[in-house]
N, C-alpha and C positions, 0 to 999 in steps of 0.2 A: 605215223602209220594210221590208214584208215581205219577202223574198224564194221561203221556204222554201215557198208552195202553187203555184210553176211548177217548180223547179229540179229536184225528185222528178216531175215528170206528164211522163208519155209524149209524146212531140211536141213538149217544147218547143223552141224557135230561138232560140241566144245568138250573138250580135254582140259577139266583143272587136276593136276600132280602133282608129284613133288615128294619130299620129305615131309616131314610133322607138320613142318609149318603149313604147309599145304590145304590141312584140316585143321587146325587148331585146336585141339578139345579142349584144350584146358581152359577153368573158369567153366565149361560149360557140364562135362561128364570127366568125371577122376577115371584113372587108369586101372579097377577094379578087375578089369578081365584083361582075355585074350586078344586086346586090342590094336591091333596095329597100323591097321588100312582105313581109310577113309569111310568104307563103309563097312567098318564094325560099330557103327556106332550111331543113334536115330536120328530116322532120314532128315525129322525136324529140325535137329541145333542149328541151331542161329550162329557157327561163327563164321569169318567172313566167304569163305568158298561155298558154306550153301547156304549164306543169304544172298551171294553172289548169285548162285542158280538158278533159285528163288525169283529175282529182283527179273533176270535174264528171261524165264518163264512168264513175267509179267507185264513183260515187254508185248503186249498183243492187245491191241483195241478192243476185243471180244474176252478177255480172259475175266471168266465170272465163279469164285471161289465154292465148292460145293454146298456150305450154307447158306447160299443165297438162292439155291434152286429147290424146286417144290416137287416133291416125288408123292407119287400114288399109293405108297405102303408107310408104315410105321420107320423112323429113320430118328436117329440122338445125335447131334453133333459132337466131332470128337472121332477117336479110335474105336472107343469101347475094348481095350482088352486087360489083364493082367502081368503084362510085361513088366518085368522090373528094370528094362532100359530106358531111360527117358529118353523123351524126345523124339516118339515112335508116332505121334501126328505129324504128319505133312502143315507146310502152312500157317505155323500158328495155329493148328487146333480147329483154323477154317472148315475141317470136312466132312461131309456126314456119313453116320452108319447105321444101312438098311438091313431092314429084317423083311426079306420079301417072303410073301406064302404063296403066289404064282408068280406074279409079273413084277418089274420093275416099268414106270412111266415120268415122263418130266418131259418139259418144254425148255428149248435152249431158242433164247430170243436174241439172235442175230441174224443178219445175213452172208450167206458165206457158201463160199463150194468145198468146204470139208470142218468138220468140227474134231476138236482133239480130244477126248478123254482123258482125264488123269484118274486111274485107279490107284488104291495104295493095293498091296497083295497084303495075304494075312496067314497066320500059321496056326492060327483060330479060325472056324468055323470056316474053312477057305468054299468056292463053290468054280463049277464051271459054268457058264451059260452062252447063250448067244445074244448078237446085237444087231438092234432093227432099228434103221432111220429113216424116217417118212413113209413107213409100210416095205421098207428094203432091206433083207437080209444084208450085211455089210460085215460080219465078223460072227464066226462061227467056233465055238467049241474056247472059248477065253477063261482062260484059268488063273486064278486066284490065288492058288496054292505059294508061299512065301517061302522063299528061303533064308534059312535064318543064320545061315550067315552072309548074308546081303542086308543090310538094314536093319538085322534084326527079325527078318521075317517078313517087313514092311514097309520094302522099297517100292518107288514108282511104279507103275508101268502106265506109257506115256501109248495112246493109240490115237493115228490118225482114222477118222470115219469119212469116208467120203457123202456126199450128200448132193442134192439139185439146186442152186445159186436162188434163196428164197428167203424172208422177212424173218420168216420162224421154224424150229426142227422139231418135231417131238422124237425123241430116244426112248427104245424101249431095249429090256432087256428079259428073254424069254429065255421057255425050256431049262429054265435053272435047274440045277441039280446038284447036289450034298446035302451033311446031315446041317438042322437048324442056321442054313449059311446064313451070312454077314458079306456084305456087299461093301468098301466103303470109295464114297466117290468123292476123291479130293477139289476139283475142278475141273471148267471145261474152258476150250478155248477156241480158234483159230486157224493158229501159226505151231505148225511140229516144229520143234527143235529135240536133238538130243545131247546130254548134258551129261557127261559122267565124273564120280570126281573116285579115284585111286589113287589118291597118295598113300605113302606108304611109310612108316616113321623109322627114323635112325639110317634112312639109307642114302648114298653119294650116287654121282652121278655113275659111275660102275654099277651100280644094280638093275640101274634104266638101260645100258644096254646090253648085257645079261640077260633083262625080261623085256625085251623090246617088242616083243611082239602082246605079249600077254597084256603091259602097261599101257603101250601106245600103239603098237602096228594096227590091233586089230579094230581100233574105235574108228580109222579114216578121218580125222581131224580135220575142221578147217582153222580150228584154234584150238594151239595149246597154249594154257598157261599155266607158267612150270615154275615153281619153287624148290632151288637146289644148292647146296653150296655150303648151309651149314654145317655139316658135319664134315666135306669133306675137307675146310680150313682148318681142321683140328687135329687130320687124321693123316693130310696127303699133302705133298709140294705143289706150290701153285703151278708149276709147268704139269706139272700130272696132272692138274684142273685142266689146262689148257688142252692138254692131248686126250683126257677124254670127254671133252666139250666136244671138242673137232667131231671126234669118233661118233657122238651119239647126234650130235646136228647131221653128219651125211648121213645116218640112217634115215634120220627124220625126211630130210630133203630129198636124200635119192628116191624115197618112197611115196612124198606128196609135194612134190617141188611147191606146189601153191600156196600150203599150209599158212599162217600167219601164227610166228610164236612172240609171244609178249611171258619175256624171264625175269621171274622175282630173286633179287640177288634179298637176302635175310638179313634182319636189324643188326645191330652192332651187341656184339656178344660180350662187351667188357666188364669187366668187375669193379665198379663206380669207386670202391677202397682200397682198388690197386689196378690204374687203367695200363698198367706195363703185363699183367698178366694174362699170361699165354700158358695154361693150364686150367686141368680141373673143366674142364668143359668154357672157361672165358677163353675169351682172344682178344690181345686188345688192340688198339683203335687203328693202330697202324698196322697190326695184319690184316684187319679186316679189311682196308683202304688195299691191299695187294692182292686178294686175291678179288673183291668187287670190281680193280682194275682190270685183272687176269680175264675176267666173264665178259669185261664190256670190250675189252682189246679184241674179243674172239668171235663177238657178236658187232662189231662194227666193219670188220673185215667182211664176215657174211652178207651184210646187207651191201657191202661195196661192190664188193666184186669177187666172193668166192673163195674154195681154195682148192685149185686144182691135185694136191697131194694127198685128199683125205677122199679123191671119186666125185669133189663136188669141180661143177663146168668153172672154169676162171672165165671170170668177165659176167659173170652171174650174178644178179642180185636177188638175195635170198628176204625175206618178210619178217625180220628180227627187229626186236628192242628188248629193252632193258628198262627194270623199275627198280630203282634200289629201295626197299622199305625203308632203309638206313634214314633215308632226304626227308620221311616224314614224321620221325621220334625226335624228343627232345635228350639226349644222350645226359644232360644236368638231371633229369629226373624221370630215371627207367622206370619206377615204379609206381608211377600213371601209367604204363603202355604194357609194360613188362610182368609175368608172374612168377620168370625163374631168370636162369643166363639166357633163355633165347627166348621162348615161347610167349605169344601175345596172349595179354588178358583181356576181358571183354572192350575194356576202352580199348584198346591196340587194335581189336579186330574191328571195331568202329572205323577206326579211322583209316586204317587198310582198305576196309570198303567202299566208304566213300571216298577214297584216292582213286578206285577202279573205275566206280562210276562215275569217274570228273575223266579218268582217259576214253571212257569208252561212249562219253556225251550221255550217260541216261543221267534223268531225273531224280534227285533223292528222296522227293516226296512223292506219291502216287495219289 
C-alpha cells in the first residue's frame, strides 16, 4: 500500500489508536495517575506514536523548530512551567517561551502561500491575542487557555495562516490580553497536517466500536493506524475477534470508504519460563499465531474484495494491511524489547519506529 501521495499533501488527518500499545508510556512516564488515554500524558514523550507524529510533522521542507526563530520580546527556551508531568515540552524542549509586554514579532524565512504555527496551550499564564501576516489580520481572538486534561494542559494547537507566495513573512501577534501571559511557540511550518493520537489502554476491539464516533468517526481519517488485539486474546474467542473486526472495519469503511488503515497486530505476549502459558496476562506462541491469523484472514478479505454480509460492497477493495510487531522482536530475548508480558520499553519502541518509517519511506535521520 502507498502511503507517500497523502503523508506530504496539506490537510491530511492521521488517526494513531489502539490500546496501551498504541501510546506506550512505559519506560517513559509510570502510571502514577489517572491515566488511560493517550493524551493523559506530555504531549513530548518520545515513544513510538509521538515520535511518530513528531517525525510526520517534520516531514515539511520549511518546518523551523521555535528556537531557531528570533522574536522582538524577552522569550527562554523550553516550557517554563511547574508541571509535575513530564514531558510537557513539545519537540525535545525545541520551543520558546515569550513574555510579551505589547507585541509579539519574528520573521519566518521561507517562501510559501500559507505558514502553519504550532502553538503549545498552557494552563499557566494562558492569553488571547490576535495574528497578523505581512500587515494582515489572519486569525482573531486565539486562545491559549489548556485543557488539562488534554496534554496536561499543553497540547498542540496546530494553525494554518494563510499568507501572499513571497521570500519571507514577518508574524506578528497583537492586542494580547491576560494577566502576565506566556506565549509558547513550538514551531512553524508549511504543510497542515492534523495528527491525533487517542488510544485508550486495557481496551478490545468492542470499545472501538461502542465509542466509534468519539475515537474515530469524528477526526475524518485519511489514515488510521490502529493497535488492537492484545487484550482481546486473553479475554475473547478468536471468532469473536473476527466478528467484531468485520463490525468495526464496515463502520470505518462505510464512513470513509477511502480511508487507508495500516493494523498493528501486538508482540508475542509469552512467558519465556513457560512459552505453553496462556494465563496471567502471557499467551503463548501458538495462540498468539491464531489470533495474528484471525486479524490478517479479515483484513486480506477486505482488501480483496469485501464482505458483502457486514454493509460492506462485495467486489470492493478496501485500503488494509497488516504489521505484525511480532516479525520485529527477537522472542529468545524479550528483555531487550520488552518491560513487562506485553508493553514495549524504549528499545522496543525504537525499533517499532523505525519499522514505521521503513513502511512509510521517510528518512531516519533528518
Amino acid at each position: 500500500m502507498n502511503y507517500s501521495e497523502f503523508l506530504n499533501k496539506d490537510g491530511a488527518k492521521i488517526l494513531i489508536t489502539g490500546d496501551s500499545l498504541s501510546f506506550n508510556h512505559y519506560g517513559y512516564d509510570p502510571p502514577i495517575r489517572n491515566n488511560n488515554n493517550a493524551f493523559d500524558y506530555g504531549v513530548g514523550m518520545q515513544s513510538w506514536s509521538f515520535a511518530l507524529r513528531d517525525r510526520l510533522y517534520f516531514e515539511d521542507e520549511n518546518f523551523i523548530f521555535g528556537n531557531k526563530l528570533n522574536f522582538n520580546c524577552k522569550a527562554t527556551q523550553g516550557i517554563d512551567n511547574d508541571c509535575k508531568i513530564p514531558y510537557t515540552a513539545a519537540f525535545g524542549g525545541k520551543v520558546m517561551t515569550l513574555y510579551p509586554e505589547k507585541e509579539v514579532a519574528f520573521e519566518v524565512p521561507f517562501c510559501s502561500e500559507q505558514i502553519v504555527l504550532y502553538l503549545q496551550n498552557r494552563i499557566d499564564n494562558p492569553c488571547v491575542f490576535d495574528v497578523v501576516v505581512d500587515d494582515k489580520v489572519v486569525l482573531t481572538d486565539v486562545d491559549t487557555m489548556g485543557d488539562e486534561s488534554f496534554f496536561a494542559g499543553y497540547g498542540l494547537s496546530v494553525l494554518p495562516l494563510p499568507c501572499d507566495k513571497k521570500s519571507n513573512h514577518t508574524v506578528k501577534f497583537l492586542n494580547i490580553r491576560g494577566k502576565n501571559p506566556k506565549i509558547t511557540v513550538a514551531a512553524v511550518g508549511s504543510v497542515y497536517r492534523e495528527i491525533t493520537l487517542n488510544g485508550r489502554g486495557g481496551e478490545k476491539i468492542r470499545f472501538f466500536i461502542e465509542n466509534f464516533e468519539e475515537r474515530i468517526g469524528k477526526f475524518n481519517p485519511d489514515l488510521i493506524i490502529i493497535s488492537l488485539t492484545a487484550n482481546d486474546r486473553i479475554k475473547i474467542a478468536p471468532e469473536a475477534v473476527r466478528v467484531n473486526l468485520l463490525e468495526m472495519f464496515s463502520m470505518i469503511f462505510g464512513r470513509f470508504p477511502k480511508v487507508k488503515i495500516l493494523f498493528l497486530t501486538p508482540p508475542n505476549t509469552h512467558d519465556p519460563m513457560d512459552e505453553g502459558k496462556d494465563m496471567g496476562g502471557f499467551s503463548s506462541l501458538i495462540t498468539a499465531e491464531t489470533y495474528n491469523r484471525a486479524v490478517e484472514r479479515v483484513c486480506a478479505k477486505l482488501g480483496d474484495e469485501g464482505y458483502n454480509d457486514f454493509g460492506l460492497k462485495s467486489g470492493a477493495k478496501h485500503n488494509i494491511e497488516v504489521m505484525r510487531m511480532s516479525a520485529l522482536f527477537d522472542d529468545n530475548d524479550v528483555t531487550s524489547w520488552r518491560i513487562d508480558n506485553v508493553h514495549l520499553n524504549p528499545n522496543g519502541n525504537q525499533i517499532l519506529y523505525n519499522a514505521l518509517l521503513d513502511k512509510f519511506e521517510l528518512k531516519k535521520d533528518l
